[in-house]
DRENPA-778474 format. One record per residue: z, x, y of N, C-alpha, C in turn; residue in one letter. Coordinates in steps of 0.1 Angstrom, whole numbers, plus 5000, padded with zeros to 4 digits. Layout:
BEGIN
ZXYZXYZXYA...
END
This chain:
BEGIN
893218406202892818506211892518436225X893018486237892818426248891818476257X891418376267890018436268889818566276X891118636287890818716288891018866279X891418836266891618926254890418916250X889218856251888018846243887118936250X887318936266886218986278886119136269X887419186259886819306255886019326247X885219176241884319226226882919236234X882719246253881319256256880919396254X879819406247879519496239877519546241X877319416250875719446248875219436266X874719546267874519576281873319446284X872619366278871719256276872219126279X873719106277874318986277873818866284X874018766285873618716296874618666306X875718676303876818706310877018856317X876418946316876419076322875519026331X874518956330873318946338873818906349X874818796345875518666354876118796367X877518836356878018966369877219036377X876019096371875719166381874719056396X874418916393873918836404875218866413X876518826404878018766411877718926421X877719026419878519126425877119156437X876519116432875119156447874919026455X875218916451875418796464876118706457X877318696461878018566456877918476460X877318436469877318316472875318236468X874818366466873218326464872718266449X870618266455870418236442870118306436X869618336421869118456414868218476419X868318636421867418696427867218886421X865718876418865118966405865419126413X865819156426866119236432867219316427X867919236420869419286414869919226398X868619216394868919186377867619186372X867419196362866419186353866719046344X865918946348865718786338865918876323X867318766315867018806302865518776294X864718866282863618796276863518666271X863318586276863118426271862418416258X862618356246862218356235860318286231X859718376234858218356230858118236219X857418146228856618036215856718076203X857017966193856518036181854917976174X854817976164853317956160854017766147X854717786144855417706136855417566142X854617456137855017326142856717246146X856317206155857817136160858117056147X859617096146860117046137861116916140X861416796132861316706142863016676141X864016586144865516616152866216626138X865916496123866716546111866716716106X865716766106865716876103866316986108X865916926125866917096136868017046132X868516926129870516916130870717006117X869416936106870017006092870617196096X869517216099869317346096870217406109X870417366121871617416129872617436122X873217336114874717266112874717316101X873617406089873817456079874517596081X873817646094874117786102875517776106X875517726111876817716120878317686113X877917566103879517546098880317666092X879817776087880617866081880817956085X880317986101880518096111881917996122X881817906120882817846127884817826121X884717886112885917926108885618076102X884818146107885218266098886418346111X887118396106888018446110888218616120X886818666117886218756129885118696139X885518686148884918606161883618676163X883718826168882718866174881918936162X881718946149881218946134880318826133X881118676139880418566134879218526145X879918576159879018586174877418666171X877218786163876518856162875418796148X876318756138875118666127874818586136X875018496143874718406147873418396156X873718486167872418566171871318526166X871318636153870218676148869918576140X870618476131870118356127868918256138X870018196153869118186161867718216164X867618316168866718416169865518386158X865718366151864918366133864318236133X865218106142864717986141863517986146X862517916141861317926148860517746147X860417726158860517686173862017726174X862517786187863817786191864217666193X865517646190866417506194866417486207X866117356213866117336226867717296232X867817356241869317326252870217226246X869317116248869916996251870216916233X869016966227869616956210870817016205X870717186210871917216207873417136209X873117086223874416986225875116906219X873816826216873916696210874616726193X873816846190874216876170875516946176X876016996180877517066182878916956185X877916866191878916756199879116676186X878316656176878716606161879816646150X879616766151880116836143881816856139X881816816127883616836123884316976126X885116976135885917126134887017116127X886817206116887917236105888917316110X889217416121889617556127889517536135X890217446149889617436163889617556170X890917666164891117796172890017896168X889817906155888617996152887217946162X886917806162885517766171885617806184X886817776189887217826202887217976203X887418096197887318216196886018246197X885018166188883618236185883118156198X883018066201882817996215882818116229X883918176222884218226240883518386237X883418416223882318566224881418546226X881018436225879318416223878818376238X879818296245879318316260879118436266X880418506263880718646268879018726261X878418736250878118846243876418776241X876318666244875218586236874018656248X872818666239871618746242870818656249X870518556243869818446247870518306250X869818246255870318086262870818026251X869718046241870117966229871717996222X871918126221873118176216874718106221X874118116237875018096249875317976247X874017856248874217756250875217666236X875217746227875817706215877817756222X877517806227879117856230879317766241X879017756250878917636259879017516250X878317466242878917356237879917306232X880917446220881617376215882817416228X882417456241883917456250883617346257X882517276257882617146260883517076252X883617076242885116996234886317096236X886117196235887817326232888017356245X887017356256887617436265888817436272X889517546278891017556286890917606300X891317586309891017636319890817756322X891617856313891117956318890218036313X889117926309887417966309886517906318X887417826327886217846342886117926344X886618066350886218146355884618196353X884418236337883618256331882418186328X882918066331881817926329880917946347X881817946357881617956369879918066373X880618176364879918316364878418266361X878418226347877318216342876418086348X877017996354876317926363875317956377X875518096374874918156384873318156383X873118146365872118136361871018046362X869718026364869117886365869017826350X868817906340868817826330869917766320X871117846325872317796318872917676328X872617616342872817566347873617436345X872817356336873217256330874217216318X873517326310874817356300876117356304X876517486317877517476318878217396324X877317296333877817206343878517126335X878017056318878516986312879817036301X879817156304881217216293882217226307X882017226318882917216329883117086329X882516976332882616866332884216866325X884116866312885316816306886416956307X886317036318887717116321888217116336X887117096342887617146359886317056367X886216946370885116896372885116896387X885716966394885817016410884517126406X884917236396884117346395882317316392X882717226383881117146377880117116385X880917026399880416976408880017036420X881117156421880317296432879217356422X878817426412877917466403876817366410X876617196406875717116406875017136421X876117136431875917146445874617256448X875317396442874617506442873217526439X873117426428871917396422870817306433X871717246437870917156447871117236465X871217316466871317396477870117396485X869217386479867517366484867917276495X868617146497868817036505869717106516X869617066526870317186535871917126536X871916956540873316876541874116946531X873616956514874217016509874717116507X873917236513874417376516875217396526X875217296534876017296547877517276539X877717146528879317146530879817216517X879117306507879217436501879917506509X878917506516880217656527881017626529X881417476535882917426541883417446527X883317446515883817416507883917566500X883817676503883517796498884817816506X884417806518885817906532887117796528X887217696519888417606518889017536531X888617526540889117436554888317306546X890117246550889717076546889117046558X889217046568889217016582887117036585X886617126579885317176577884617076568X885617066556885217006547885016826548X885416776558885516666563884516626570X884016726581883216716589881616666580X881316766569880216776562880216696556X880916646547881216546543880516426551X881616376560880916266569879416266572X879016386574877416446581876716436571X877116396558875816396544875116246546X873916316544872916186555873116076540X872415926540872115866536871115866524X870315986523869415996517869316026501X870716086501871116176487871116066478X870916106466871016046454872616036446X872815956439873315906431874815996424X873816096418874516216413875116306425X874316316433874716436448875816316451X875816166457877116116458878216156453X878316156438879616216429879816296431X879216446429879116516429880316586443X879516526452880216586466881716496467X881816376463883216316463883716426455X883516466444884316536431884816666440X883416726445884116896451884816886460X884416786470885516766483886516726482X886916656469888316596467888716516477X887316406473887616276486888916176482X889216196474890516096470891816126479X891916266475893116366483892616356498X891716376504891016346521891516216521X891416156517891615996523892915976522X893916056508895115996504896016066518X895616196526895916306536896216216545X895016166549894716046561895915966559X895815916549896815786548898215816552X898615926544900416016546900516006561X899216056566899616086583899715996587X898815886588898815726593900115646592X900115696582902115626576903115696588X903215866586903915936590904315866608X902815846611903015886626902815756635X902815606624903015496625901915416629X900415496631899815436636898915356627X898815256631898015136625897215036632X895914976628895214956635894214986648X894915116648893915206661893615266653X891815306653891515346644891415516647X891415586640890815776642889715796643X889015836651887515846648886715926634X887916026631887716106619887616016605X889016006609889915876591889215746595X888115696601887415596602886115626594X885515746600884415826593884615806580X885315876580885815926567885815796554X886215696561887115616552885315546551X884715506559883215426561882515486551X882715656551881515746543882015756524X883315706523883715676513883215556509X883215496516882415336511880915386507X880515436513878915456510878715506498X879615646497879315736484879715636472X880615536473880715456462879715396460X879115336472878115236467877015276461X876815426464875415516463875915506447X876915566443877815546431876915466417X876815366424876715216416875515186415X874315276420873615226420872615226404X871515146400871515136388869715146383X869215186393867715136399867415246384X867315396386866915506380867815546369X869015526362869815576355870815526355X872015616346873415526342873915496357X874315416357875615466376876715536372X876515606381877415746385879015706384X879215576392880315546392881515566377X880215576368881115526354881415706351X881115796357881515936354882315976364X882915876372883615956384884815936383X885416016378887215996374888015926382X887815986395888915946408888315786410X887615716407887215586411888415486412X889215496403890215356403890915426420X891615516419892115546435891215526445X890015596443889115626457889115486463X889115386449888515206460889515156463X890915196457892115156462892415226474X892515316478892515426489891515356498X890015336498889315246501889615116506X890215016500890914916504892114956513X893115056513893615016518893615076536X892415196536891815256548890915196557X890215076549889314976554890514876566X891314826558892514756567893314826580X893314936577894115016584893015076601X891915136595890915186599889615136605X888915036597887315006601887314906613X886414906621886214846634885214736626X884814636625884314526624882714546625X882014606617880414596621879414546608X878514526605877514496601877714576588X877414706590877314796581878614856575X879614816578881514866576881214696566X881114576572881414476563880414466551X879214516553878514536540878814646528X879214726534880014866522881314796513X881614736524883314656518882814556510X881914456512881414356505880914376492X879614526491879214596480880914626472X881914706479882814766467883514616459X883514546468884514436464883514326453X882414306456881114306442881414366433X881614496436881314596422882414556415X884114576421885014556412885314416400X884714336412884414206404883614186392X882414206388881714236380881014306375X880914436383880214536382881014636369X879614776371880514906362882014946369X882114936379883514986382884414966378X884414826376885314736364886114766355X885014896347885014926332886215056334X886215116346887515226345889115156342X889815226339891115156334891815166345X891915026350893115026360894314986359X894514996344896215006344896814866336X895414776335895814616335897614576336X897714616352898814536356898014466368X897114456371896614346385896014476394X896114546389895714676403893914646407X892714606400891814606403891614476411X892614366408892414226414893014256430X894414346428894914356440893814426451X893014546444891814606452891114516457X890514436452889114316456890214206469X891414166462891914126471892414166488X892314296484892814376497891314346506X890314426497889014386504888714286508X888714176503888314036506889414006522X890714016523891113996531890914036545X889914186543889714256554888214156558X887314116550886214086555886813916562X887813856552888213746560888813726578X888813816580889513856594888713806602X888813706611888213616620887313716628X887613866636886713946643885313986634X885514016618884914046603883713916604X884313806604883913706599882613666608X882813716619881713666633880313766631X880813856625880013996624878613926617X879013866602877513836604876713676601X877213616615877013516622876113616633X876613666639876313756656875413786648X875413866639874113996634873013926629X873113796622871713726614870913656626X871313656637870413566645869913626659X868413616651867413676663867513806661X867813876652867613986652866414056640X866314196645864914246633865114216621X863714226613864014146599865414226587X865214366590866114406579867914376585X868014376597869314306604869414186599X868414106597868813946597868813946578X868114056574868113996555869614066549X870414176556871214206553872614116556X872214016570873313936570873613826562X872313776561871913666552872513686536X872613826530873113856517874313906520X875013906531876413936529876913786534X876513676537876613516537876613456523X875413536516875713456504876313556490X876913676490878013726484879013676487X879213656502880913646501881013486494X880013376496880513306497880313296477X879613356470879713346456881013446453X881313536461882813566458883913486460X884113386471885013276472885413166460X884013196454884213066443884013136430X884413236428884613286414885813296408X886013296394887313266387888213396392X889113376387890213516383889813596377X889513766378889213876373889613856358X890613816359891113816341890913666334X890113626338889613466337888613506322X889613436307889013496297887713436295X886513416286885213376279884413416289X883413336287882113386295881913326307X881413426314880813446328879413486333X878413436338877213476343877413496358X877313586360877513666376875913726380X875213606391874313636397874513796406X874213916407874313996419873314056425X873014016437872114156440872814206453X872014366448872814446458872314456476X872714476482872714516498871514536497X870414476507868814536506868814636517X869714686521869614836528869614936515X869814996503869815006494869714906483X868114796482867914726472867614766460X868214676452868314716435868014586426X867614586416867214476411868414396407X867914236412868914096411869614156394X870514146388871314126380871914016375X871313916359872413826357873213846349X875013916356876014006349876213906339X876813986327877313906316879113966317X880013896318881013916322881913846309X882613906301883313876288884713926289X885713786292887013836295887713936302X886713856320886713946329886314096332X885414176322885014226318883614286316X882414356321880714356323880514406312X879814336307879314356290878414436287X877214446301876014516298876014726300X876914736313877214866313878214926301X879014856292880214876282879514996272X878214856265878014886256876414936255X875714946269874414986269874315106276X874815066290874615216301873815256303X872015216300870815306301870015216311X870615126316869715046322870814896328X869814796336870414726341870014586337X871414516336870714326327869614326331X869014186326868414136332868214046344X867314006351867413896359868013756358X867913686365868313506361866613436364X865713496366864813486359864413496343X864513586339864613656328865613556314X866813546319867913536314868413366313X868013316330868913196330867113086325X866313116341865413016340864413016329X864513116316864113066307865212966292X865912996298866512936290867212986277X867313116278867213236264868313206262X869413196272870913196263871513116263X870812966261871312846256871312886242X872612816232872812866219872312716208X871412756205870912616191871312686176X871412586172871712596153870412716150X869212706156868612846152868812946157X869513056148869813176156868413226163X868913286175867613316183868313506189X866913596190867513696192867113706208X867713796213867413806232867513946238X867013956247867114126250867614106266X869014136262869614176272869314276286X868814346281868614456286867714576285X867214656295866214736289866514886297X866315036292866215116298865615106308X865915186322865315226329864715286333X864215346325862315426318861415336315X862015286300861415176294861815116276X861515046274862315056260861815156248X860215176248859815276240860615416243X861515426259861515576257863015546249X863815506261865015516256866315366253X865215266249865415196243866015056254X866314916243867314836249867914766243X868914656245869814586242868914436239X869814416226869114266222870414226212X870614136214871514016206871213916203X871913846190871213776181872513676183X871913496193872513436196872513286185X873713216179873613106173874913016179X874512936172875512786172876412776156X877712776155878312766144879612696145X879312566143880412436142880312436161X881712466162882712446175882712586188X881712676177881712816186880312876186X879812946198878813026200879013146196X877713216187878313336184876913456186X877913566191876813686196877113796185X875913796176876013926166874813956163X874814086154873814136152873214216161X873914276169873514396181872414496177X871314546186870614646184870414726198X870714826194870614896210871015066203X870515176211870615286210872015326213X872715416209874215476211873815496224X875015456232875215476246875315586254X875815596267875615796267876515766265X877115936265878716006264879915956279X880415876271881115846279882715786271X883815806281884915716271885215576277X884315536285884115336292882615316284X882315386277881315266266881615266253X881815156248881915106236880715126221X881515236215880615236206879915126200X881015096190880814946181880914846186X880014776188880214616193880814536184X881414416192882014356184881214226182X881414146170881113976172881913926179X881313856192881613766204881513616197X882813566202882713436197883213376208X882513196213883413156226883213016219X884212956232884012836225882712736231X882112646218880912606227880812556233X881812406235882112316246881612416265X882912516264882912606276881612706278X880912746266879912806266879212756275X878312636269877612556273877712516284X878812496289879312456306878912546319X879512686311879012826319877712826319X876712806310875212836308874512706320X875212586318874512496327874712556339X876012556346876512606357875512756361X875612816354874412976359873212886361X872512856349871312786352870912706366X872112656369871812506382872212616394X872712746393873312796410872512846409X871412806425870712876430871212936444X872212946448873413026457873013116462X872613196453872413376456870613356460X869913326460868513286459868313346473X867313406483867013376493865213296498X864713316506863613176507862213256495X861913356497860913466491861213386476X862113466473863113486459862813346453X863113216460863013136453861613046453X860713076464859113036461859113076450X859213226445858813296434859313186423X860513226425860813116414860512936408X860212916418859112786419857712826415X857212926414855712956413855712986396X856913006393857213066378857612936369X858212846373858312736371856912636368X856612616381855012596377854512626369X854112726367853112816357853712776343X855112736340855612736331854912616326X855312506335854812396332853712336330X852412446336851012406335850712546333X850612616321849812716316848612756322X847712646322846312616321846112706336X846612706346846412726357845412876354X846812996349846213086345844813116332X845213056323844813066309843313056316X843212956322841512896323840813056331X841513156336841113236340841213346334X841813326319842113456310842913536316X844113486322845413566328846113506322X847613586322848913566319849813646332X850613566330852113636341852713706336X852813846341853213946334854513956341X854913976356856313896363856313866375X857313796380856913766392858613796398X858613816416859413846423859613876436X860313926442860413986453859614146455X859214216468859114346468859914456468X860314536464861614586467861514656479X860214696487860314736497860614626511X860414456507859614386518860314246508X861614276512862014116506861913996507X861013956517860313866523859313856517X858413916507857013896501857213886487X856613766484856713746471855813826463X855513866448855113986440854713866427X853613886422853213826412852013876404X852713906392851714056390851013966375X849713976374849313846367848013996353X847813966343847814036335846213976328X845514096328843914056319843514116311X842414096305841714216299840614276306X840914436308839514456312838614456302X837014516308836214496303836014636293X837014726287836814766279838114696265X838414616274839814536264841314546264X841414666276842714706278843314656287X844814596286845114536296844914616315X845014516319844614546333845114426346X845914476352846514396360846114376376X846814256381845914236397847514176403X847714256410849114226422848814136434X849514056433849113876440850513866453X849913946465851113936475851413836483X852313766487852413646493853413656506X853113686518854113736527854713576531X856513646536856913506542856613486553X856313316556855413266568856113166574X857613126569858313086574858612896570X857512926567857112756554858512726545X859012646540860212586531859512646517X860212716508859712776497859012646490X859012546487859012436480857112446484X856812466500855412416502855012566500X855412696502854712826498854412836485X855612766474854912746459853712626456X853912526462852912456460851612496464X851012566473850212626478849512726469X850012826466849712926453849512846446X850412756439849812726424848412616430X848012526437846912476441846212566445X846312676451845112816448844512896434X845612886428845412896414844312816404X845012736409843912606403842412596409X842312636417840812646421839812796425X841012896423840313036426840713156415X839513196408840213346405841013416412X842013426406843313556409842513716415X841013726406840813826408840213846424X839813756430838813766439839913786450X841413746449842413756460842713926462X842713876481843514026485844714036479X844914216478846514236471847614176483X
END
């Protein structure tokens, strides 16, 4: 049955898809508003203790398997209902997802049928959102329309953003927009995007301030169909022969593409976006090759290009499939050549000297990226790799020590919830040197925390001639088809292992003067305990500020006086001293003063 042969089983003036039409037909373009619909009844608390996740899947998945091939659609849409309905505590949204997204379909046509009555016909969210899920796997295009409708809704919002996702992800991402309309930048290029002028749509685009998050980045690449805008630019640029004069537009344009990537990638709060954005392998190629064609030589043009050409190299971006014929190497290459360009090259020489602090720390880290990009292997350079990164401190993100496995980032593959660790963490303790006793290590940790949503740990040994990584523990990764369910046992050889581990351990390259007092102060402490101990502290971590990269952060750990830990933040601004005498200083303060009695 096709979906518009089904529109005829709507049958309940309650629907929540009636609800949806009547918003659509009193403001199309608005938000819900109670002037022209009545909210469907939301399902009253029940009295019944929460029941905890084995149970809701049991008891969903007992309901549901045998209404999912029965062979009258809108018969099995209506038990269903009322089953729902009966559950008490109601199934939440986002459970539903998760138990539907499990489930074996015996009938994919029958699930598909009851799927599309139950959007059409479902009373409640709960109903709905079960029909939304399984068109998150079945869906065909021509149930956006109807996906579109019901997004009108605030509480189906999500739901359907994610059963769009996997059919029309242009439509997903106008829905998401809509959602985020409160922001005005965003409501501004909705409308370009509503009236269909590319030419509108360009403008707004360009004009989306800096401030947006991660998801709004994607999001707005996906609806604008920034791939196609830049691929436009390029046809003409070919067509009409011009090269190296730049457009003021296809300059914008191509600059504001760099940004949304980098916003992309970022990894501070959540998975990076990057690894959900389809069009990525083009957009950086398109990127590469608009940067050459297009960008005038500045500060802020060579830092975008410097960030993309990072990311391909070790980063998540990596992980999309580019074809493995050389196409991602060719990308980084294209980039690198642009920053090599002797006018490129002055940019931040000119910009690091004598100028304001965040001018001079941003030059200073695109001095010492490029020149750790100059000396790194071949993308496809097999065994292991430790890739120091941190990102642009115009957008700073925590230092990263990438794990890179036959050219390849190990930690977004198979984790996704968070970002490695440091080369504090990682190198200067020494954790992934490999001895005859297996030793376990934690890679990685959410970026919540690991009680919420867990982290990454591997269980490293020595065996004969080879180092071996097994025994993985880490939570299923999100939904995605660039993470790896099953890990594999990593085997390298240990001669080369060992070589790699010295080499990360000994480059302090990427370091700047803050960054590495810290790191001398950690060192210290390592080596004389006592400093703290005699004070009943411990170092809980130490580092840079993420607001003030210049101040070192050393957050030192006690008991209070009812027994619970309690911490005292130890700021140390840069004063221009050789990091060597700002660490020695602290730790001979240490030695003679409670921690507690210092200003933060």
């Amino acid at each position: 049955m096709s979906a518009p042969e089904e529109c005829g089983a709507l049958t309940s003036r309650s629907s929540l898809y009636l609800c949806a039409v009547s918003v659509a037909l009193a403001e199309p373009e608005g938000l819900w508003s109670l002037e022209y619909v009545t909210p469907p009844d939301r399902t009253k608390p029940g009295r019944r203790p929460r029941r905890g996740w084995q149970q809701t899947r049991a008891e969903l998945t007992d309901v549901l398997i045998p209404l999912l091939v029965d062979p009258d659609a809108a018969s099995a849409a209506e038990t269903l209902q009322r089953r729902l309905a009966a559950m008490d505590p109601a199934v939440r949204h986002r459970s539903i997802h998760l138990i539907v997204r499990g489930l074996s379909l015996e009938n994919e046509a029958r699930a598909r049928a009851l799927a599309r009555c139950l959007v059409r016909t479902g009373r409640s969210a709960e109903s709905v959102c079960v029909g939304l899920a399984l068109l998150t796997r079945l869906g065909e295009p021509e149930d956006v329309p109807c996906l579109e409708t019901l997004g009108l809704l605030r509480d189906l919002v999500h739901p359907v953003i994610r059963a769009l996702d996997s059919i029309d992800r242009r439509a997903a991402a106008r829905i998401h927009l809509r959602n985020e309309a409160a922001k005005p930048e965003l409501r501004r290029l909705l409308g370009a995007l509503g009236a269909g002028d590319d030419a509108a749509v360009r403008e707004r685009l360009v004009a989306l301030p800096r401030t947006i998050g991660p998801e709004d980045a994607r999001r707005a690449a996906e609806a604008s169909e920034l791939v196609r805008l830049l691929e436009l630019d390029e046809a003409v640029a070919g067509s009409s022969g011009r090269a190296g004069t730049p457009h003021v537009r296809t300059s914008e344009l191509v600059a504001q593409a760099a940004w949304l990537l980098f916003q992309m990638t970022c990894v501070r709060d959540s998975t990076p976006e990057i690894l959900a954005y389809r069009e990525a392998v083009r957009a950086y190629e398109s990127l590469a090759r608009g940067a050459a064609r297009h960008l005038t030589p500045t500060l802020d043009h060579y830092a975008l290009l410097l960030s993309a050409a990072q990311e391909l190299a070790g980063g998540a971006g990596a992980l999309h499939d580019w074809g493995g014929s050389g196409r991602r190497e060719a990308a980084v290459a294209e980039l690198v050549a642009v920053l090599d360009r002797p006018e490129w090259r002055t940019v931040v020489d000119r910009d690091g000297q004598g100028r304001p602090g965040g001018v001079r720390r941003r030059a200073e880290w695109a001095r010492r990226v490029r020149r750790q990009l100059a000396h790194r292997p071949a993308a496809t350079a097999e065994g292991l790799r430790i890739e120091v990164a941190e990102r642009d401190p115009l957008e700073p993100g925590p230092v990263e020590a990438r794990i890179v496995v036959d050219g390849r980032p190990l930690v977004p593959a198979v984790f996704g919830r968070g970002p490695v660790h440091g080369p504090e963490w990682l190198l200067d303790s020494g954790r992934l040197r490999a001895t005859e006793e297996p030793r376990e290590v934690e890679l990685a940790e959410a970026y919540c925390s690991e009680g919420c949503c867990g982290a990454l740990y591997v269980t490293i040994r020595r065996d004969g001639g080879e180092v071996v990584w097994s025994d993985w523990r880490c939570p299923p990764p999100p939904l995605s088809a660039l993470h790896v369910r099953e890990i594999p046992e990593l085997r390298f050889d240990a001669a080369a292992y060992d070589a790699e581990i010295r080499r990360a351990e000994n480059d302090h390259t990427w370091t700047w003067p803050a960054r590495k007092a810290a790191r001398l102060i950690v060192a210290g402490l390592r080596d004389r305990p006592e400093l703290l101990t005699r004070w009943g502290m411990e170092l809980s971590w130490a580092g840079t500020a993420f607001s003030d990269l210049d101040q070192i952060v050393l957050s030192l750990r006690y008991a209070g006086e009812d027994g619970s830990p309690t911490y005292r933040m130890w700021c140390i601004q840069e004063d221009g001293t050789p990091p060597e005498d700002r660490a020695a200083d602290a730790l001979r303060r240490l030695a003679s003063e409670d921690p507690r009695t210092y200003g933060a």
